[in-house]
N, C-alpha and C positions, 0 to 999 in steps of 0.2 A: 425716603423715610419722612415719617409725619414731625417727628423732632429734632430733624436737622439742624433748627435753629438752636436751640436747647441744645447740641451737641456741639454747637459751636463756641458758645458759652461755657458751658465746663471745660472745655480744652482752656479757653484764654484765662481761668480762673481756677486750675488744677490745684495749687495748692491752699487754698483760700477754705474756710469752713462753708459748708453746704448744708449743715444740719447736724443739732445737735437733739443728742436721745439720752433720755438716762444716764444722763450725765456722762456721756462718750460724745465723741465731735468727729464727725465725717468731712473728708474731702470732697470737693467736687471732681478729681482723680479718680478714688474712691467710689464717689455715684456711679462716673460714663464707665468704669472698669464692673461696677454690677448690674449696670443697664447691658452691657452686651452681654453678660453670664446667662441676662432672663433675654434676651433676643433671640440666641440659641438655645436657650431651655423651650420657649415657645413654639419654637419652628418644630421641633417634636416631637412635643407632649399635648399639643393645644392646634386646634383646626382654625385656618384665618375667620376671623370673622367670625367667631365664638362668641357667647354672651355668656360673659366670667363674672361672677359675682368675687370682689374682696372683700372678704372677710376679716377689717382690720382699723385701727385708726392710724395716725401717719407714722411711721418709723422708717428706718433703712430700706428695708425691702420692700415694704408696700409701697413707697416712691418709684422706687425701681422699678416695681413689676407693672406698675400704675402707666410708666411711659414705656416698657417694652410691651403692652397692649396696647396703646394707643398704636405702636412702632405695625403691631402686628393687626389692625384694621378689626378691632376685636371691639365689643360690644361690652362695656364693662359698668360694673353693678358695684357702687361702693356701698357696704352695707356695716356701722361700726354698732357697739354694744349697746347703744343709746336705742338703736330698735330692737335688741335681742329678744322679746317677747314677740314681733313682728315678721322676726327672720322668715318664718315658714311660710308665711301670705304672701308677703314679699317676692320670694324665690319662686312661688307658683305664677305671680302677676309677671314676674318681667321673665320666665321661662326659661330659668337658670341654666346651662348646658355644663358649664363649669365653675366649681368651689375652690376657692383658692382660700385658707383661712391660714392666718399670721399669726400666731400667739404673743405674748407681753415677752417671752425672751429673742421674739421675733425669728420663731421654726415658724417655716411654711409645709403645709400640706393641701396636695390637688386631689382633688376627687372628681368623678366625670360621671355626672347623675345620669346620664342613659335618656333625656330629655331632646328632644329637637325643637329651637325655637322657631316658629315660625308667623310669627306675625310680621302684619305688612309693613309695619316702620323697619324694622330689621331689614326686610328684604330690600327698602329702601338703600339703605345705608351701604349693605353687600353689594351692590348694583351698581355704585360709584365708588368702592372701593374704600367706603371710607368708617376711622373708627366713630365709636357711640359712646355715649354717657348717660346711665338712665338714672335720675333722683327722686327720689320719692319725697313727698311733700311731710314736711311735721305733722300735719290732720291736726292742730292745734285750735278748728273751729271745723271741724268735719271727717271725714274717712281721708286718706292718706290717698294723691293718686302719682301715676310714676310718669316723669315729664323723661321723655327721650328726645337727646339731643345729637344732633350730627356734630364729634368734637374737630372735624376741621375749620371751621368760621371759627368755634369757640377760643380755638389756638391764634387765631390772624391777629387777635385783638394785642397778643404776646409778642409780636416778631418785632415791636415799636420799643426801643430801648428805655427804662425810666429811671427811676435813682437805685440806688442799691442801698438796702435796708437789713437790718439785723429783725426777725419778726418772728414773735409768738402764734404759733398755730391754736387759736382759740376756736375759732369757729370748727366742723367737724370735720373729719375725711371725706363723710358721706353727704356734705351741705353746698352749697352753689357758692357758697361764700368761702370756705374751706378751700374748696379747689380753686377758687380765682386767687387764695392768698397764696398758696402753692408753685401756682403758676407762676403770677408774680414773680413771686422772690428766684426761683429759680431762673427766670429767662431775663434776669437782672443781676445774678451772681450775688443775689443776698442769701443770709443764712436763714434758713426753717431751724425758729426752738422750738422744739416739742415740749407738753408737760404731762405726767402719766396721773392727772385729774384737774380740773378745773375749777377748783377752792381759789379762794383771793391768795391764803397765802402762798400755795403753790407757785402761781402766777405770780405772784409780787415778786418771790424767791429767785425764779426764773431770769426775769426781768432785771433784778439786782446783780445775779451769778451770770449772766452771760447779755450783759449789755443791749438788751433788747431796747431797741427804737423806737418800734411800731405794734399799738395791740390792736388787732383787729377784734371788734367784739358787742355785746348790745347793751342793749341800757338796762337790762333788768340786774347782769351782772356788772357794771359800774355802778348802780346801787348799793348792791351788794359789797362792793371794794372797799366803797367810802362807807359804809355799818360795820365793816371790819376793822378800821384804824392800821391798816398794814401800811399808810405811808408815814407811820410812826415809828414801823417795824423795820422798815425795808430802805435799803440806797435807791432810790426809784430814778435818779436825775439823769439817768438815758436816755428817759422816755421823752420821744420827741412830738409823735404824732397818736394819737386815739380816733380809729375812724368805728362810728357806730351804724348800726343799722336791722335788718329785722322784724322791728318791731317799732312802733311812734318811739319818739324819747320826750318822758317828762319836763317841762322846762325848769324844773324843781331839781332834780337830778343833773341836770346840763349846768345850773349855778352853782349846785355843791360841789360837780366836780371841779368845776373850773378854777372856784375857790380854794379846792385843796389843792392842784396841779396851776397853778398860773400859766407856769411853763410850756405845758402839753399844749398841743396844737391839735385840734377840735375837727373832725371831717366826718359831716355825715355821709354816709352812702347809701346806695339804695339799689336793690335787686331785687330778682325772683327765680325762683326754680325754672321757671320756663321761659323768659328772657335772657336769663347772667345778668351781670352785675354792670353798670351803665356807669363811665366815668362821672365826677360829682363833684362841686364845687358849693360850698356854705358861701355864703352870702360875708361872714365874718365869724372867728373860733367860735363865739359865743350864742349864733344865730340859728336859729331850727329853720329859715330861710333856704332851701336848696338850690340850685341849676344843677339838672341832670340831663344828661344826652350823650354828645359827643360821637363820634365817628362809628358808625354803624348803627345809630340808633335814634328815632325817631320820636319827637312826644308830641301829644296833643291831650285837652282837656276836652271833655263831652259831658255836659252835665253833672257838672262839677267832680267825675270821675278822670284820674289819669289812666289814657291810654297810651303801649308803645307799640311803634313795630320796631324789628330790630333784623339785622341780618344774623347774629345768632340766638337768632328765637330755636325755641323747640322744634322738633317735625309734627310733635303732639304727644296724647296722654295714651299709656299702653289701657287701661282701665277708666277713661272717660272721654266722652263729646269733646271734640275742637274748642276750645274757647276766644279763636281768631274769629274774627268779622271777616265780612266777606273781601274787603280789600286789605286782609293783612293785619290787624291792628290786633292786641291781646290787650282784654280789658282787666285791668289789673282789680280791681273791686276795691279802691283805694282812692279815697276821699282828699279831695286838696283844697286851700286857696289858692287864687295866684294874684301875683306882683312883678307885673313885667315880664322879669325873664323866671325869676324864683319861684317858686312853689312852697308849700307849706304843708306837710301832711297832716289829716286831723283823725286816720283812722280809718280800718274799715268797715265798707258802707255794709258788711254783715253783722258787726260789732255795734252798729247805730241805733241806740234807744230812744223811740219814739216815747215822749211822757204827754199826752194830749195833745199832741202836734206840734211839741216844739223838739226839738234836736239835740240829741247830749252825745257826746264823743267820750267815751270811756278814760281815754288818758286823760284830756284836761281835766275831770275830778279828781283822777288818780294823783294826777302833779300835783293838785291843792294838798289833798291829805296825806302824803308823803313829806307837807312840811308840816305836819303837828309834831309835837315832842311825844317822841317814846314810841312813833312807828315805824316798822321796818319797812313793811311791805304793805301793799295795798292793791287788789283786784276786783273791778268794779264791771259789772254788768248789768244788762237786763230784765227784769222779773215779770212776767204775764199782770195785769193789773185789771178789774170789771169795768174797771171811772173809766179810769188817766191812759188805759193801753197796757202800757209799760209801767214803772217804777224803777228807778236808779237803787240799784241790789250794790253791797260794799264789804269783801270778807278783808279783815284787817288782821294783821299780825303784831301787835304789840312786842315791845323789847321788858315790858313788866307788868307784873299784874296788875289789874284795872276794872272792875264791873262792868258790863255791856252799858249800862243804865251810865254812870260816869262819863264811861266817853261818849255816848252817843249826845248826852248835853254839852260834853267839851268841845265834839266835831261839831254840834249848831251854830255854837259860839264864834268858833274858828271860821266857819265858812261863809257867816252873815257879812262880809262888807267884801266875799272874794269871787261868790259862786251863785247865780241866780237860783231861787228858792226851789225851782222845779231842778235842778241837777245835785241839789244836796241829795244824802241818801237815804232813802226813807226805808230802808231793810239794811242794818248793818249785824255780823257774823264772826267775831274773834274766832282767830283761826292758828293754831301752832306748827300747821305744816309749811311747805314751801308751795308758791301758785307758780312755778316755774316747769317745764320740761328739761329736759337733758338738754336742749339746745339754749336754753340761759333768753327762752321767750315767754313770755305772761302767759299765762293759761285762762282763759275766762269761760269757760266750759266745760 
């Protein structure tokens, strides 16, 4: 069996909390006693080696069913309500054979679309016996494409014991980060908190009511935490560790938070849909400085772009071209410095606004203006230009009303001794909605 080890673990940690939902608390007893309920539900109701779509985000049974498909060598599609206008593209790209959808009081229903998948990463996967994981990407700067992975390497990374943690499942069911926090905790006999939405207070609430440790989560919503004042509201002093990642994290955001939380201990991380998530080490809490690698995985830099290879890289994209090099390498499209052993991300190299030839990285203006007074949020891009190329474009969300004309002399003001003249912004756009996705990442497109 693929989670032997994980079965090993909940035996030695039977009565211990495993996860809590809705304010109910499950054993790890509990789990291995519904993990085999779906091991024999599987055997037959579901053909080995199925490509199961869940229709769910994390709860009881979607955990369970999640590792009696991996158990059962099954090809499995998380798919939670964050893409619900998506589901149908989705289902047709990765060649759905089986619906497994979970509702919020967590009834499950199978359905068996009469599909046969057959494309050739699958048959890969069936051929050595082994299960799959397909994710499909945010499309957060393009069309969404679906990274299939063979989830036996993905699991190796697990079978190495590490601390045992209390953790909010912030990231999604259906995200690369989601599953590796999942993982985690379980094959470390820490406890998964669920929360049934991803508001600060929610999260603060959580994190107060059941002693959470560790949030896993990005920077756009640790903006967001600290514009809410919830550690005013909230008993937060659990909180041990905040590992970010995603998205760049402003350096403006990285000081507020630090200043609200002293305490918290700072880890950036860094992954991708089509590598997993690479162990990661900050230079210091406070430092956007990284060392990533670590056992299975490989870096190098190539014109000022990070490349990795990795032992659980992807097989590939169901819906596009390889994007490995011919010895292995997948080019992340992600802009660095380096310092030694560190690195430093500035962004990516499709996000990179040429202004007459010189170089402007989105978040660093983003960080400057994000410290004016009275703004919440700040998403800066691009703009076609006839001179200059480009133009540095800046839609702002104000916390009070303000004239476009007002602030745009307030932000000159602000930005003359912080921002060379060609990265100030010379198109700015008050804006009242949010520039975030369901996944709590910037949107600049």
């Amino acid at each position: 069996m693929h989670t032997d080890f994980l079965v090993d673990v909940f035996e030695e940690s039977a009565d211990n909390d495993a996860l809590v939902w809705n304010d109910l608390q499950f054993s790890y007893q509990w789990l291995l006693d519904e993990l085999r309920v779906w091991q024999a539900k599987l055997h037959d109701e579901v053909p080995q080696g199925a490509v199961v779509a869940i229709e769910a985000d994390f709860s009881p049974k979607s955990i369970a069913l999640l590792l009696a498909l991996i158990d059962h060598s099954c090809v499995v599609v998380p798919l939670t309500s964050s893409v619900e206008e998506q589901k149908p593209e989705f289902r047709k790209i990765a060649e759905i054979e089986t619906t497994v959808a979970i509702d919020a009081e967590d009834r499950v229903s199978i359905h068996q679309t009469g599909i046969n998948a057959t494309h050739e990463l699958y048959k890969k996967l069936r051929a050595l016996g082994h299960p799959g994981l397909v994710l499909f990407s945010s499309g957060s700067t393009g069309k969404s494409k679906a990274a299939v992975h063979d989830f036996a390497p993905m699991l190796d990374k697990f079978k190495v014991r590490r601390h045992t943690m209390r953790t909010i499942t912030f990231l999604l069911f259906d995200h690369i980060g989601g599953v590796n926090t999942l993982l985690y905790n379980l094959s470390n006999g820490g406890c998964v908190i669920t929360v049934t939405d991803r508001r600060p207070d929610t999260v603060a609430r959580a994190i107060q009511d059941y002693q959470a440790q560790l949030l896993p989560t990005s920077p756009t919503f640790l903006n967001l935490l600290l514009l809410s004042g919830v550690q005013n509201k909230y008993d937060l002093s659990s909180l041990e560790l905040v590992t970010y990642g995603t998205e760049v994290m402003p350096e403006s955001t990285l000081n507020r938070f630090r200043d609200a939380f002293p305490d918290v201990r700072m880890l950036q991380t860094y992954g991708l849909s089509e590598v997993g998530i690479l162990r990661s080490k900050s230079r210091e809490s406070g430092s956007l400085w990284v060392k990533v690698g670590g056992e299975g995985f490989e870096t190098r830099i190539v014109d000022g772009m990070l490349e990795i290879k990795a032992r659980s890289a992807m097989l590939g994209y169901l819906n596009a071209p390889s994007p490995f090099t011919e010895d292995g390498w997948f080019i992340t499209g992600d802009a660095v410095e380096v310092d030694g052993e560190y690195i430093k991300i500035l962004g990516r190299k499709s996000e990179l606004i040429n202004v007459g030839g010189e170089k402007v990285y989105p978040a660093e203006v983003e960080s400057i203006l994000q410290l004016m007074d009275g703004v919440e949020d700040v998403s800066v891009s691009g703009e076609a230009h006839p001179i200059a190329g480009q133009i540095v474009s800046a839609k702002v969300k104000l916390a009070h009303d303000e004239s476009l004309g007002d602030f745009r002399k307030r932000m000159r003001a602000f930005c003359r001794d912080k921002l060379h003249r060609y990265k100030v912004p010379q198109k700015v756009v008050l804006v009242s909605e949010t520039m975030h996705g369901e996944r709590f990442k910037k949107m600049r497109r």
